[in-house]
N, C-alpha and C positions, 0 to 999 in steps of 0.2 A: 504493500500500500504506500509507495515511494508518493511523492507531493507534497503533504500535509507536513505540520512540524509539529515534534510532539512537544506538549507542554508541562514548563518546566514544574518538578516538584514543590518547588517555592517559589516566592514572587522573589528571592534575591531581597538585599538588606533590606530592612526599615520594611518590608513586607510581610504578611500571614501567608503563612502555607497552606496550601491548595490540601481541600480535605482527601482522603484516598480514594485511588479510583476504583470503582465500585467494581468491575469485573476487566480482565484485561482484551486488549483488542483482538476480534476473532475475523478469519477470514469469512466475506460474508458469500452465498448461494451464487454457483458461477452458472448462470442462465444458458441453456444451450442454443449454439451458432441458430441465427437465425430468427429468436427468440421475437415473441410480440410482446407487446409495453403487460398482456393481460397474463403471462405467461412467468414476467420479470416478476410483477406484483405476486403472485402466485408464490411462485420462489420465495420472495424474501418474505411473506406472512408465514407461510410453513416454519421458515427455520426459523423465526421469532416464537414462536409458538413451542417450535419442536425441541428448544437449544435452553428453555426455560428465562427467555429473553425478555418476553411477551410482558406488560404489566394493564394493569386497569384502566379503561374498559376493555376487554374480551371477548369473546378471540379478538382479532384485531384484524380479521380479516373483513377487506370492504373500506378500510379506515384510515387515516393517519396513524400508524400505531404508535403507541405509547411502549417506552420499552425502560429495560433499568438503566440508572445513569442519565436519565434526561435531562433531572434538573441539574446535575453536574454540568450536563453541555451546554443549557440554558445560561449559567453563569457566567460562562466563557464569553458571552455578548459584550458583558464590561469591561474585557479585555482591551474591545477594539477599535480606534479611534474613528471610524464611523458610527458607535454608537454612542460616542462620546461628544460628537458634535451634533449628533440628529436632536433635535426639540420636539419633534412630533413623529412618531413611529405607527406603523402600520402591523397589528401581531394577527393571525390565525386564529381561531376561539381552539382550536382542537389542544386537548390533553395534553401532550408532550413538549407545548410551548407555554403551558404554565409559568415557569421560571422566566421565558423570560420576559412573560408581562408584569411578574413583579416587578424584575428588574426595572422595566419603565418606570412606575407606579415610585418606586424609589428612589427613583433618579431624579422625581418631580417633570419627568416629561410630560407629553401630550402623550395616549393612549390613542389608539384606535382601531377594535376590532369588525369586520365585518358581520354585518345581521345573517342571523343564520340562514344559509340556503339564497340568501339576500331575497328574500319575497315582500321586504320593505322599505329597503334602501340600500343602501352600499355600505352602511359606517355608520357603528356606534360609536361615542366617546365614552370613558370612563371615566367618573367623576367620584373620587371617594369622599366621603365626606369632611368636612374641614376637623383637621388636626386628627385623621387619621393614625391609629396605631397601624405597629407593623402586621399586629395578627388581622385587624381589617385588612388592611392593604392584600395580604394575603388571600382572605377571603374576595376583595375583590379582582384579584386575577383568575381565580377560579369561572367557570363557565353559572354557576351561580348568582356570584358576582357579575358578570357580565349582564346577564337580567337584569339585575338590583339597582346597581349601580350605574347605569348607562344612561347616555341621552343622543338621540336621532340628531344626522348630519344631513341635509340634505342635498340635493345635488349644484346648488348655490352657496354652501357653505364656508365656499371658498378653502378647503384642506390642502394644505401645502408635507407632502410624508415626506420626510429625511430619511427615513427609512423601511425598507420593507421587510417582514420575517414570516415564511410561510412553511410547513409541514411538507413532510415529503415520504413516499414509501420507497423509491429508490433512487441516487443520486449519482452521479459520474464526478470523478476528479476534478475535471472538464468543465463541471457547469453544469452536465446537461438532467433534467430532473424528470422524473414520472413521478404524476402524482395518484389520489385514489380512483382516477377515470370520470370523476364527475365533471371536469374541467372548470370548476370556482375558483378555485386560485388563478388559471391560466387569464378568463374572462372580469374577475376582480381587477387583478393588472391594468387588461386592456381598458379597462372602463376608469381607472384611476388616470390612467393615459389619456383617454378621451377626457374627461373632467380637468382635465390640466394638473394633476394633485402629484402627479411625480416628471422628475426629467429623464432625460437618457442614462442619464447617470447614477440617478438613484440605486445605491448598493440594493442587492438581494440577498438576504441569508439565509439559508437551512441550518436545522437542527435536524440529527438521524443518529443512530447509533453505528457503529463503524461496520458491522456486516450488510448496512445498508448502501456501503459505495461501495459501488458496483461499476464494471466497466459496462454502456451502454451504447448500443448501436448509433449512428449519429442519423441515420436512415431512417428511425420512428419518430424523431421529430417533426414537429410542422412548424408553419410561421407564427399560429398561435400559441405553441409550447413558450411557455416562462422558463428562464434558466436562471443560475446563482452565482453570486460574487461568492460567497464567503458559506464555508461545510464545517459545523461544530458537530465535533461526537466526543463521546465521555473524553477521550486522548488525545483527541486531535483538533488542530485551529488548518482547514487549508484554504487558502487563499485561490479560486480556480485561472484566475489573467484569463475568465470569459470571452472570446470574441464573436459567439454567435449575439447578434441583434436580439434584443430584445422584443416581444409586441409591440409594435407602433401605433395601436388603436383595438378595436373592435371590428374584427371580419365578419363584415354583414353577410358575406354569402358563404357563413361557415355556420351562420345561425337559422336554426328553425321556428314556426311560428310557436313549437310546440317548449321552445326554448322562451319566447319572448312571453308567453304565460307563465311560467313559473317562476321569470325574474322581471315582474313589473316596471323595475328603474330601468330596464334597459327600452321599454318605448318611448320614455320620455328621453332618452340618450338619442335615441334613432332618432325622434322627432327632432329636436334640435341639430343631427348634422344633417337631414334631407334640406332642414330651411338653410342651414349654409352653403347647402350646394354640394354637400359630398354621396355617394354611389350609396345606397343603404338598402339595395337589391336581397332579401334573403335567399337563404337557401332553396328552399322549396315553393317559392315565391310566384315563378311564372305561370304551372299551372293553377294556383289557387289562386292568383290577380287575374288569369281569366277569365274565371268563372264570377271571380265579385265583381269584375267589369262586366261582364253578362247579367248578373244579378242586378246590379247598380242601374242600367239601362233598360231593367223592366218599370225597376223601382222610378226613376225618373220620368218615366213615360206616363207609369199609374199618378207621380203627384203634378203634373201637367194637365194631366186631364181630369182632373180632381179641385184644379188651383183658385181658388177663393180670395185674393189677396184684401179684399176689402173689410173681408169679417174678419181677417188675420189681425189687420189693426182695430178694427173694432172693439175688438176683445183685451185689449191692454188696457191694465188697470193704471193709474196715477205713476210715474215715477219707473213705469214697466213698460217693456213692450214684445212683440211676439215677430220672431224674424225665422227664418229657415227655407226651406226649399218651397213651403207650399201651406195650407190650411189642410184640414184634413177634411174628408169627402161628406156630405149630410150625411151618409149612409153610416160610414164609420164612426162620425160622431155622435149617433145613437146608439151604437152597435151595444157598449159595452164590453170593447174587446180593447179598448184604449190603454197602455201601460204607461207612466210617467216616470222619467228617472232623476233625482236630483243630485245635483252638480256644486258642492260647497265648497269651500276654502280659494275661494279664487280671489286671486289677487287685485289691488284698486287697480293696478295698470293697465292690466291686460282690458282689451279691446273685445265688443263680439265677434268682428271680423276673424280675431285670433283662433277665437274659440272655436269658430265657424269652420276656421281651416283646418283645426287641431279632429274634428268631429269627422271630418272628408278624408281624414288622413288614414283614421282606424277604422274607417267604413262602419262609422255608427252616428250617419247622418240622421237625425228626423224630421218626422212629418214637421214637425212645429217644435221650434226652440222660444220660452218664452226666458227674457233676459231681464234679472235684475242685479245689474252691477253693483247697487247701495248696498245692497245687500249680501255685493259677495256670493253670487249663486246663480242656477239657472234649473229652468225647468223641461226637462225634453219628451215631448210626448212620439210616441212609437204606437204602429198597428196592431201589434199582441206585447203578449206579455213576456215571447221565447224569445223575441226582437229588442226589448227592451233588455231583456239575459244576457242578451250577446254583447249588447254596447257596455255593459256595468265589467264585464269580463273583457272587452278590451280597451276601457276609460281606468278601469281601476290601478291604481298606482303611477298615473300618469303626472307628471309636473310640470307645470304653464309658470311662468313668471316668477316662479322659485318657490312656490306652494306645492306639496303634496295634493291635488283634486280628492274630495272626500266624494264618491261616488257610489251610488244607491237604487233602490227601487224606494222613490216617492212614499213616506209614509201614509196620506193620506189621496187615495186614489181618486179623478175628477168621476170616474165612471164607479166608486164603489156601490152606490146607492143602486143605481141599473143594474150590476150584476146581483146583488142580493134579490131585487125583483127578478128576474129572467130564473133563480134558482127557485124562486118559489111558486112559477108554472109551472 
């Protein structure tokens, strides 16, 4: 395992010696010629598991594993003059970099872990309470603590990371990393990237245990793989002199729509670089934009020949007023089939037109948007209620003007009174 330098048994004078190291360095599963990144992970959770390496949570397979010696190599952070100049850090919530979000916490940095799965944002802060002991602190580096303790960044927040630390199940001397297949970490990056929150230069580090450097193919990499400056294991400090490129952004056509449901921040990311002009084509995009251009161009045909513009203003109350593609048809507005969705936290700035175009964007135009800017809100009527479904499911988690949109099925329904008659013929 030539590269790394092992570190010394004492800091040398006027220094505390380094507690002992917990187990000594094993060579780690040498993957055979050929091997896929699922084949690598495979490997090295076995022998974590098999070698008595393994520590809590359990098995460890599917995960970042947690292993002995962690927090030994977690410490090793303080060693090194990038994290001695970082102010605000960016750590993993997973187990085996507990340490070294203490170490943050201790150091009086800025924290900032990612929301889990990110189905709410990108970045929590950790805020411990004022005059904090070390046993809180501790509690809040824990995944616990990250609950308790936190508070939402959002994607205007302006986060500037000096540093980034993320989990890993197999690493290369090199740089070059796999991680547990979900690609959060790789996609966190890119979106930190996109956000402006880190530079090209932004160090990377792992923490793994040493049977976890691994030599790795340079072949299963992609452009969105994240790689690492800096490899802590229980003995080792290695410094990798990386030269593959870093993610430059978010590859839209590496992303699914089935991806942009499960991480909400990331349409309000899209929405912002379409309006600056950049490619934000998804992956499986073409056939399913043909079909909701197809769709869209029935949809538009029915609110033309439907279009009422007179009653549309009519119907605006003081201080309010009703804009969108169309009124809805007499037919439908007795129907009782009418679902209304509302639209809060919207910012004084932003414009109808904005919102107009934001609604076009996620192909959850309606019949009738009724606008009340004073109020911060708006109200969207839709022809059923699986139409209104659809727009709450791709409105929800979106951000206009540096507001999370609080997006809903209308508590109080215009047509509830009709449908409870229609049920009781």
């Amino acid at each position: 395992m030539a590269g790394g330098r092992a570190r010394p048994r004492d800091g040398g004078p006027g220094r505390a010696a380094l507690p002992p190291r917990p187990l000594p360095a094993r060579p780690g599963p040498a993957p055979p010629a050929g091997a896929s990144k699922q084949q690598v992970r495979r490997k090295v959770w076995d022998y974590l598991e098999s070698s008595g390496l393994a520590e809590f949570p359990r098995p460890v397979h599917g995960r970042i594993p947690s292993f002995k010696g962690s927090h030994q190599a977690c410490c090793s952070v303080k060693e090194l003059d990038v994290f001695k100049r970082a102010s605000e850090v960016k750590v993993d919530p997973d187990k085996p970099l507990e340490g070294v979000r203490l170490a943050v916490l201790q150091a009086r940095k800025t924290l900032l872990v990612p929301t889990p799965r990110l189905r709410t944002g990108l970045f929590n802060r950790i805020v411990p309470p004022s005059g904090a002991s070390k046993e809180i602190l501790k509690i809040c580096a824990t995944s616990q603590g990250i609950k308790e303790f936190s508070v939402p960044v959002g994607l205007d927040g302006k986060a500037r990371v000096d540093l980034v630390v993320v989990g890993s199940v197999a690493v290369s001397e090199k740089g070059w990393r796999i991680g547990k297949g979900e690609g959060y970490a790789d996609m966190e990056y890119a979106m930190m990237v996109s956000m402006g929150a880190v530079q090209e230069d932004t160090p990377v580090i792992t923490i793994v245990h040493d049977c976890q450097v691994l030599d790795i193919a340079e072949e299963l990499l992609g452009d969105h793989d994240l790689t690492v400056d800096y490899i802590l294991t229980p003995t080792r400090t290695i410094k990798t002199h990386c030269k593959r490129p870093k993610p430059r952004g978010i590859i839209w056509h590496k992303v699914s729509y089935e991806m942009l449901e499960k991480i909400p921040i990331l349409k309000s990311l899209r929405y912002r670089e379409k309006q600056a002009g950049k490619d934000v084509t998804l992956q499986d995009e073409q056939s399913d934009l043909a079909n909701a251009n197809s769709v869209a161009a029935v949809n538009e045909k029915v609110v033309a020949e439907n279009s009422r513009p007179q009653a549309a203003m009519g119907l605006a109350q003081p201080g309010q007023h009703h804009v969108g593609s169309a009124s809805l048809s007499p037919r439908l507005e007795g129907s009782g089939m009418i679902t209304t969705v509302y639209v809060g936290n919207i910012p004084p700035s932003v414009r109808v037109s904005e919102l107009k175009s934001a609604l076009r964007e996620f192909h959850a135009t309606p019949f009738r948007l009724n606008w009340q800017g004073a109020q911060h809100r708006a109200f969207l009527d839709y022809k059923d209620k699986a139409t209104a479904e659809s727009a709450v499911s791709s409105l929800k988690g979106l951000s206009l003007g540096g507001n999370t949109w609080r997006v809903e099925l209308a508590k109080n329904q215009r047509n509830k009174r009709q449908v409870e008659i229609n049920s009781q013929k």
